[in-house]
LUMPA-127486 format. One record per residue: x, y, z of N, C-alpha, C in turn. Coordinates in pm, whole numbers, padded with zeros to 5 digits, always signed. Layout:
% residues N
XYZXYZXYZ/...
END
This chain:
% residues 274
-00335+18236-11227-00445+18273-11315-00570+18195-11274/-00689+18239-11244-00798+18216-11202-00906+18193-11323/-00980+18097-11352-01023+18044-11436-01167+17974-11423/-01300+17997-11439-01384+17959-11420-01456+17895-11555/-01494+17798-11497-01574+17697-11611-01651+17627-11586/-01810+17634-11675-01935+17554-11660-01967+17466-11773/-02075+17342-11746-02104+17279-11889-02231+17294-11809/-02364+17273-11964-02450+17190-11905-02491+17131-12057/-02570+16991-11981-02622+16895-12073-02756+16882-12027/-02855+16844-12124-02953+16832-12123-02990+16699-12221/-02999+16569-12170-02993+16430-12259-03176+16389-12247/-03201+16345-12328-03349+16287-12350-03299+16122-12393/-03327+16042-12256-03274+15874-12299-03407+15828-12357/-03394+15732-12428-03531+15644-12468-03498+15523-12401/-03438+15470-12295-03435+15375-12249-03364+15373-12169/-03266+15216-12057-03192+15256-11989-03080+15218-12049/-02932+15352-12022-02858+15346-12106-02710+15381-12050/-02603+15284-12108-02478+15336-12022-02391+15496-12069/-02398+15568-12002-02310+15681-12021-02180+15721-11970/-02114+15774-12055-02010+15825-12033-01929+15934-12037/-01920+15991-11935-01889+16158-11986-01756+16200-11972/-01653+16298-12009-01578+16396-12033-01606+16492-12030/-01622+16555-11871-01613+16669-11893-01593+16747-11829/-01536+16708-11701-01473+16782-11569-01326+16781-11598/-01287+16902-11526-01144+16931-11545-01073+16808-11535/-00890+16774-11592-00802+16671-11553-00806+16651-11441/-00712+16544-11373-00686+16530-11201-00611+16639-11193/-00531+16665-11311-00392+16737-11234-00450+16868-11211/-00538+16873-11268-00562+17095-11294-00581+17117-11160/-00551+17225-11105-00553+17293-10962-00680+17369-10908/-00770+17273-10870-00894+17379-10894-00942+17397-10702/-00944+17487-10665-01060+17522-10540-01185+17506-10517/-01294+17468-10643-01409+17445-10602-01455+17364-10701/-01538+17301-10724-01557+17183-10836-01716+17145-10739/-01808+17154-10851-01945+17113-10872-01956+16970-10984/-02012+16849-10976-02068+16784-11101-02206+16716-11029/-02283+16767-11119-02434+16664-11129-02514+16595-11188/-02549+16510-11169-02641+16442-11283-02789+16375-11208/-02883+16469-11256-03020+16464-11230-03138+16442-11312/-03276+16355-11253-03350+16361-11327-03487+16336-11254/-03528+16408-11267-03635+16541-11173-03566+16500-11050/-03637+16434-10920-03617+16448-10809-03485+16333-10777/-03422+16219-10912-03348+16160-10836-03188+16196-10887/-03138+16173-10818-02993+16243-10858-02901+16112-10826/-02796+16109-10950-02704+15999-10992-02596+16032-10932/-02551+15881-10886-02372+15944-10838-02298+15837-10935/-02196+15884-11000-02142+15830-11139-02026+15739-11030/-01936+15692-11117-01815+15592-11082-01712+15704-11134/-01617+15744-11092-01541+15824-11198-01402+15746-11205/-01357+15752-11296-01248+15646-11344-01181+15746-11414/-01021+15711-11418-00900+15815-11416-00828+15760-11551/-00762+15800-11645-00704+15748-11730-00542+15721-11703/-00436+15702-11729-00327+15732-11743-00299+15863-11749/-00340+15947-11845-00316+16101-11849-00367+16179-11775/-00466+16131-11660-00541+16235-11594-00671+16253-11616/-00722+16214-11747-00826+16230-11776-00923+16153-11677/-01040+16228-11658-01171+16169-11550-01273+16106-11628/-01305+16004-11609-01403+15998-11686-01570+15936-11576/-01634+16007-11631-01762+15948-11534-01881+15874-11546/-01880+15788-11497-01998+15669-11599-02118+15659-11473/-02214+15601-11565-02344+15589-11498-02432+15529-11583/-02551+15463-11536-02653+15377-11605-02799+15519-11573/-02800+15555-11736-02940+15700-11683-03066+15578-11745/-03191+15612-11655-03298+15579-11740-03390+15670-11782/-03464+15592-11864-03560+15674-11962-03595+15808-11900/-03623+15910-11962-03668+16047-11969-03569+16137-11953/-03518+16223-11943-03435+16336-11951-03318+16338-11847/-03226+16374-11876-03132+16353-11768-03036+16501-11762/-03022+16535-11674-02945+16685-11718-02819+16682-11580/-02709+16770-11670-02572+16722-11640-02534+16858-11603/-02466+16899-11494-02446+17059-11445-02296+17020-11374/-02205+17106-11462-02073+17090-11412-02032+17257-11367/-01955+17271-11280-01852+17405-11266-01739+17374-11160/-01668+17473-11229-01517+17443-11116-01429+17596-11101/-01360+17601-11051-01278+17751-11055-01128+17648-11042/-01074+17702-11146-00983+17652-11153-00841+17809-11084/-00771+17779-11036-00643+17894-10987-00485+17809-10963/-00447+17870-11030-00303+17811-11064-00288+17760-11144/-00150+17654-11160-00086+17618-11269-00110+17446-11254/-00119+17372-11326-00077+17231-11323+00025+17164-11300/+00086+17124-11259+00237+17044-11224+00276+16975-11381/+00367+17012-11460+00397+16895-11560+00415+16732-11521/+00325+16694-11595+00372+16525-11570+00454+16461-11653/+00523+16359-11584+00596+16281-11687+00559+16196-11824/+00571+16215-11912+00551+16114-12001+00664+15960-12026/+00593+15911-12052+00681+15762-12071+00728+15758-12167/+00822+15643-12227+00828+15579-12313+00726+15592-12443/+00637+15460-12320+00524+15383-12472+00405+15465-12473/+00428+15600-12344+00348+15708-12413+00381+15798-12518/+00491+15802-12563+00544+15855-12654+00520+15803-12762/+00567+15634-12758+00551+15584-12864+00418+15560-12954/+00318+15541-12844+00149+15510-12885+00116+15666-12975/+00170+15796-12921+00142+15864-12993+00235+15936-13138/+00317+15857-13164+00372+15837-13305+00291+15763-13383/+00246+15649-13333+00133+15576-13430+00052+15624-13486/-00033+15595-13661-00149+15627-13676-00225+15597-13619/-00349+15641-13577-00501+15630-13498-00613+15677-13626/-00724+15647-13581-00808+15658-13623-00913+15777-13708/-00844+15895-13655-00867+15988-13761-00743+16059-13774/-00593+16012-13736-00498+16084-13781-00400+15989-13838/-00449+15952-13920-00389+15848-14042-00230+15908-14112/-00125+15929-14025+00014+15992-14044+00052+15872-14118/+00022+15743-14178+00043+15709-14269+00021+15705-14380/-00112+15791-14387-00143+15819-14521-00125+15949-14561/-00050+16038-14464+00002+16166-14476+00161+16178-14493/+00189+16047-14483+00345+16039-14484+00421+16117-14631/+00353+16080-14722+00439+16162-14862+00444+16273-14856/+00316+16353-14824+00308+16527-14826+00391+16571-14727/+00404+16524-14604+00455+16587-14483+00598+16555-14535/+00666+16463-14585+00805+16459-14558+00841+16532-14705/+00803+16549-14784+00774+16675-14907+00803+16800-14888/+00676+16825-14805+00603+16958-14778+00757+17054-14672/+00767+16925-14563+00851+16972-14438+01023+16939-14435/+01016+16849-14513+01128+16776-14564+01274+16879-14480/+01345+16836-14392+01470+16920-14354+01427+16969-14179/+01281+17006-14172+01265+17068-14026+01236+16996-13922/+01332+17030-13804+01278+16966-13680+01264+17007-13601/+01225+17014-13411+01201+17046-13314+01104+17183-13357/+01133+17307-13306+01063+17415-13291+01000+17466-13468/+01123+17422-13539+01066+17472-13690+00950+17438-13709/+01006+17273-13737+00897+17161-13737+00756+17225-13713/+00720+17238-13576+00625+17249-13517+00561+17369-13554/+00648+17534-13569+00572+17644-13619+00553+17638-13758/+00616+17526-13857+00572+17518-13985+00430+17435-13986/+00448+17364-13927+00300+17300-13949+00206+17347-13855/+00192+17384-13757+00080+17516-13732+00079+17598-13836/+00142+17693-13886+00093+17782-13983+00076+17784-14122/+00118+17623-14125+00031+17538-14280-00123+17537-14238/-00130+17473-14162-00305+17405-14134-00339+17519-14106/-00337+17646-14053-00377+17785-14027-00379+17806-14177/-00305+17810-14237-00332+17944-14402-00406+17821-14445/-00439+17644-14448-00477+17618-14570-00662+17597-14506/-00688+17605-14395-00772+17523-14349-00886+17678-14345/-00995+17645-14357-01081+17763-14320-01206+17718-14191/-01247+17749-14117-01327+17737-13986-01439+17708-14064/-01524+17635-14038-01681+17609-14076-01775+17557-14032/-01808+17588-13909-01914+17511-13847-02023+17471-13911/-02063+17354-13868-02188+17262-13933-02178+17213-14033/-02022+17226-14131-02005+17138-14262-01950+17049-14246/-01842+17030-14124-01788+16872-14131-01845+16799-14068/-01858+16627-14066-01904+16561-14006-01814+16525-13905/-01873+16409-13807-01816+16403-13710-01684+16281-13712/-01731+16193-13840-01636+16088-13869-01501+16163-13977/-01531+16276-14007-01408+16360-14095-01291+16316-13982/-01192+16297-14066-01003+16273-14029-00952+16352-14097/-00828+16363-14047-00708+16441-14092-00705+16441-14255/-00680+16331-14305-00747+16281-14461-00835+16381-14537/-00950+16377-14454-01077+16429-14542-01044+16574-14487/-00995+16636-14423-00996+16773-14383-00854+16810-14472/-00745+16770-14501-00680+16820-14618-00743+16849-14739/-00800+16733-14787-00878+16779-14910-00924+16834-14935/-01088+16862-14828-01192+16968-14848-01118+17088-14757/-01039+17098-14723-00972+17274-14671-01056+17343-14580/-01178+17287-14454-01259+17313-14394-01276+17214-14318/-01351+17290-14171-01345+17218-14073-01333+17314-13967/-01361+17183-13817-01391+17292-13688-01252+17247-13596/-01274+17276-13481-01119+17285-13421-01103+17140-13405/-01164+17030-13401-01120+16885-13392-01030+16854-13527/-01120+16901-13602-01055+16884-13726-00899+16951-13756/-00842+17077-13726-00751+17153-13708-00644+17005-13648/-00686+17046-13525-00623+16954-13508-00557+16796-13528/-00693+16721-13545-00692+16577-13616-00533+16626-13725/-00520+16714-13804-00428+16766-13966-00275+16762-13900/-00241+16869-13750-00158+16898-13688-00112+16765-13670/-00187+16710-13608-00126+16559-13567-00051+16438-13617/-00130+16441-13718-00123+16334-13843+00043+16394-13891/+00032+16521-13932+00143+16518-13989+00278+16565-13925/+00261+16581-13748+00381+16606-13684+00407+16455-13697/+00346+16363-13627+00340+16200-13645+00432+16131-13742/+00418+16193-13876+00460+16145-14016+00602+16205-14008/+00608+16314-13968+00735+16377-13905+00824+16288-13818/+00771+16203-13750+00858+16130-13661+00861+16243-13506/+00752+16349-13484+00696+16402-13353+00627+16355-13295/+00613+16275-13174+00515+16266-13129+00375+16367-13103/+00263+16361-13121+00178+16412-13130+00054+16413-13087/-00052+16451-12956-00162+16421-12913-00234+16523-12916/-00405+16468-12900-00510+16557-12914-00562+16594-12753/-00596+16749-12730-00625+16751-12620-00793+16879-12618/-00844+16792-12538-01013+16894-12564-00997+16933-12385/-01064+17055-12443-01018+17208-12344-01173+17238-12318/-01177+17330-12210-01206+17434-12181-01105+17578-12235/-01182+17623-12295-01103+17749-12350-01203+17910-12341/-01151+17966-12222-01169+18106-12156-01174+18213-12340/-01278+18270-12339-01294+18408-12464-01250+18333-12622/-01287+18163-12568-01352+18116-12739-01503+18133-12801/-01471+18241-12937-01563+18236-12956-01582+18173-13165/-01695+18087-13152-01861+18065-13078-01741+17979-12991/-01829+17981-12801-01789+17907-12732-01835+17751-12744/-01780+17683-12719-01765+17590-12714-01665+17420-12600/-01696+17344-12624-01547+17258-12578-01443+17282-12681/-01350+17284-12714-01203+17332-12745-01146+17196-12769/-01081+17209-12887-00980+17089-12937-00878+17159-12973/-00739+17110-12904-00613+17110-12977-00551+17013-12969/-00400+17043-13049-00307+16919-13061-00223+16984-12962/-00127+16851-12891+00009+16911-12884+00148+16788-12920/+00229+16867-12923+00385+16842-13011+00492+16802-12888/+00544+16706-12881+00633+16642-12758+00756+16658-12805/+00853+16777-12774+00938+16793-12791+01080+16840-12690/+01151+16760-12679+01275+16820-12573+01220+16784-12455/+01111+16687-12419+01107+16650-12287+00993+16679-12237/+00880+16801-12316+00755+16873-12283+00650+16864-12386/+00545+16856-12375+00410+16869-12439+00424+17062-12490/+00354+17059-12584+00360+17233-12632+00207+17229-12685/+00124+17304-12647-00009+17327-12774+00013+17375-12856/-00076+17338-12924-00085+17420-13114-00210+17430-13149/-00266+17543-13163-00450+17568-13172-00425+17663-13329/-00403+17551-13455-00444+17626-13569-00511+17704-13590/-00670+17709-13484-00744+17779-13566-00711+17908-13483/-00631+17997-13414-00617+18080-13356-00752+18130-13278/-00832+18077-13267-00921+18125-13184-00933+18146-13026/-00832+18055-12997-00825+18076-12844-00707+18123-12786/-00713+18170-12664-00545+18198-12615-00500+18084-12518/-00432+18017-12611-00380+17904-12529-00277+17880-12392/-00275+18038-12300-00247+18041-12221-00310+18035-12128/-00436+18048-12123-00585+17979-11995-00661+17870-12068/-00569+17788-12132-00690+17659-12135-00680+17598-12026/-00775+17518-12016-00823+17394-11900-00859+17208-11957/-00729+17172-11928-00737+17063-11990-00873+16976-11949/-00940+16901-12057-01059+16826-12005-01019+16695-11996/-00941+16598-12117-00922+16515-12180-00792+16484-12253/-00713+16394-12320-00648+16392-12341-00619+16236-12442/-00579+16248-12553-00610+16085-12643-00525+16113-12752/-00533+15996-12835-00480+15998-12963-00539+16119-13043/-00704+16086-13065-00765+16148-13101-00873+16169-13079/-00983+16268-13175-01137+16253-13078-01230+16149-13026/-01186+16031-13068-01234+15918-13032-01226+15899-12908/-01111+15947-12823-01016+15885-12703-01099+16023-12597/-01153+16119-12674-01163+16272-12598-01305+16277-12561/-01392+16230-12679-01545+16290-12663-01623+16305-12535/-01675+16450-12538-01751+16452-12408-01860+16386-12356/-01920+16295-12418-02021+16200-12410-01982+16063-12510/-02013+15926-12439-02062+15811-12545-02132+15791-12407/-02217+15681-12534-02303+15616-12481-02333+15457-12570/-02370+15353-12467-02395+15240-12524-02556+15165-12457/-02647+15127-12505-02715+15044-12532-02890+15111-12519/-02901+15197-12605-03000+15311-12621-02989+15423-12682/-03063+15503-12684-03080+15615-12759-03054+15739-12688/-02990+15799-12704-02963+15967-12651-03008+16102-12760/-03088+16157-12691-03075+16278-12751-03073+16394-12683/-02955+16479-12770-02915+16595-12677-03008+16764-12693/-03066+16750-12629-03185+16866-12624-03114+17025-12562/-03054+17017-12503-02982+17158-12439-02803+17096-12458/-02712+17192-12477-02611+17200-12434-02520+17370-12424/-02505+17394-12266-02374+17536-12339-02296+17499-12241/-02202+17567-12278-02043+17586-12231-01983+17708-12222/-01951+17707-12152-01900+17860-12071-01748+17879-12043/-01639+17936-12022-01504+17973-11952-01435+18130-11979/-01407+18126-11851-01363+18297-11879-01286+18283-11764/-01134+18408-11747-01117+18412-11649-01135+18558-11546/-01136+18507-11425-01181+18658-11339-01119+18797-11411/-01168+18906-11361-01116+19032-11440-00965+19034-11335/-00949+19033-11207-00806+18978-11177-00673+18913-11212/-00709+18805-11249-00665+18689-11302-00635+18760-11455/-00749+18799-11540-00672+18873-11681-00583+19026-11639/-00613+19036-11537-00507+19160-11569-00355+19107-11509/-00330+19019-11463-00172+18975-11435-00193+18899-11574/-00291+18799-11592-00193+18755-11765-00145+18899-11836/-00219+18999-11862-00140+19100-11918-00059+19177-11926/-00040+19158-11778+00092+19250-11739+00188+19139-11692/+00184+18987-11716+00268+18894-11765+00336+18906-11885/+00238+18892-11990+00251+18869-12150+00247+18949-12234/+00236+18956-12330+00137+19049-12428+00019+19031-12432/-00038+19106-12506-00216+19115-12475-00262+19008-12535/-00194+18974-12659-00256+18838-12783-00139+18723-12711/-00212+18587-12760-00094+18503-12799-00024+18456-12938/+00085+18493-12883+00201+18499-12993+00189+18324-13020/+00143+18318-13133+00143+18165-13225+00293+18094-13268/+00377+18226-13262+00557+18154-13248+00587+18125-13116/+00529+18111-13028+00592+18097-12902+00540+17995-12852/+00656+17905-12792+00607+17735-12744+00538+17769-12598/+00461+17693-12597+00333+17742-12463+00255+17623-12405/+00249+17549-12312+00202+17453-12240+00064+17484-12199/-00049+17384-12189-00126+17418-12147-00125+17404-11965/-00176+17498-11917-00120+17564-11786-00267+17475-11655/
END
């Protein structure tokens, strides 16, 4: 499956300032062509890029004052190799974190789920946070957790997810957040899901059904959005003046997913991101 994906950023620094971005494909993803830039008018930055444990890239650089603009694309074709997970990668993601507080979700979840494990487990709580949660762009903030998104019943796909997590976690599942590129999300965007470590494999779970989680493109990979975000920055001011995001895959490439699969993705069916 053939998979194309662009970002661009458009940053206005007020000073000189350390950055950090997320936002080129994993190491592992299989890609043939890969573009990243970072310019500002005539001088152009070459970042440090630094690798996480999971694959994740991350790319740092010192921008100064005035505008800085960020132009990514890649064609991604094929599949990813599964990697191994560890141990105390397993274990770090049983822990509460910072917006998926599975200890303070512990009563409802073992209540709510009380009896289910492996595959149940996992399609019961996707299609809890699906019926209870409603999509709402521009009402949650960015510090909302799993916590505050039960209560108020709204929220965007970080949030979806942040809920999934917390309470596979409380479950005694391991559980991580992963921000995508996601091909015919719409409003497009970067892409947040969770996934569920079960029987030896990572599985996604995209509550809000908006995407087909059979052409995502992993970007990132963390506890939670803290561990994911496509930008920080430390010792200045940023402001983000342009940003879009783009992914689709070739009209090729969708016609073998379809005469692979079914046309939709089936939300009962355990599915890796590829």
């Amino acid at each position: 499956m053939q998979r194309i994906v662009t970002a661009e950023l458009d940053l206005e620094l007020g000073a000189s300032v350390d950055l950090i971005f997320q936002i080129a494909a994993a190491q592992h993803v299989p890609m043939t062509a890969e573009s990243l830039t970072f310019t500002q008018g005539d001088r152009v930055y070459t970042p440090t890029e630094i690798v996480d444990q999971s694959g994740t890239r991350l790319h740092r650089l010192t921008g100064e004052a005035g505008t800085l603009q960020m132009r990514y694309e890649a064609t991604v074709d094929g599949l990813a190799p599964a990697s191994r997970t560890s141990d105390l990668e397993a274990i770090t993601y049983l822990r509460p974190s910072r917006y998926c507080q599975s200890d303070e979700v512990f009563s409802q979840a073992r209540r709510q789920f009380k009896g289910l494990h492996g595959v149940d487990l996992i399609q019961a709580v996707s299609d809890f946070v699906a019926a209870s949660t409603t999509y709402t762009p521009g009402l949650s903030q960015g510090t909302d957790s799993a916590v505050t998104t039960l209560m108020t019943g709204q929220g965007v796909c970080r949030d979806y997810a942040h809920v999934v997590i917390a309470l596979l976690r409380a479950m005694d599942m391991p559980a991580r957040y992963a921000a995508c590129y996601a091909p015919g999300l719409r409003p497009m965007d970067f892409h947040a899901v969770a996934e569920a470590y079960f029987d030896g494999a990572w599985y996604v779970i995209d509550a809000t059904r908006l995407a087909d989680r059979r052409s995502l493109v992993r970007i990132a990979t963390g506890r939670d959005a803290a561990d994911c975000a496509f930008l920080s920055y430390h010792g200045g001011y940023v402001g983000l003046q342009h940003m879009r995001v783009d992914a689709w895959t070739v009209p090729d490439a969708a016609a073998d997913l379809e005469a692979a699969a079914p046309l939709e993705d089936d939300p009962t069916l355990l599915v890796q991101i590829a």
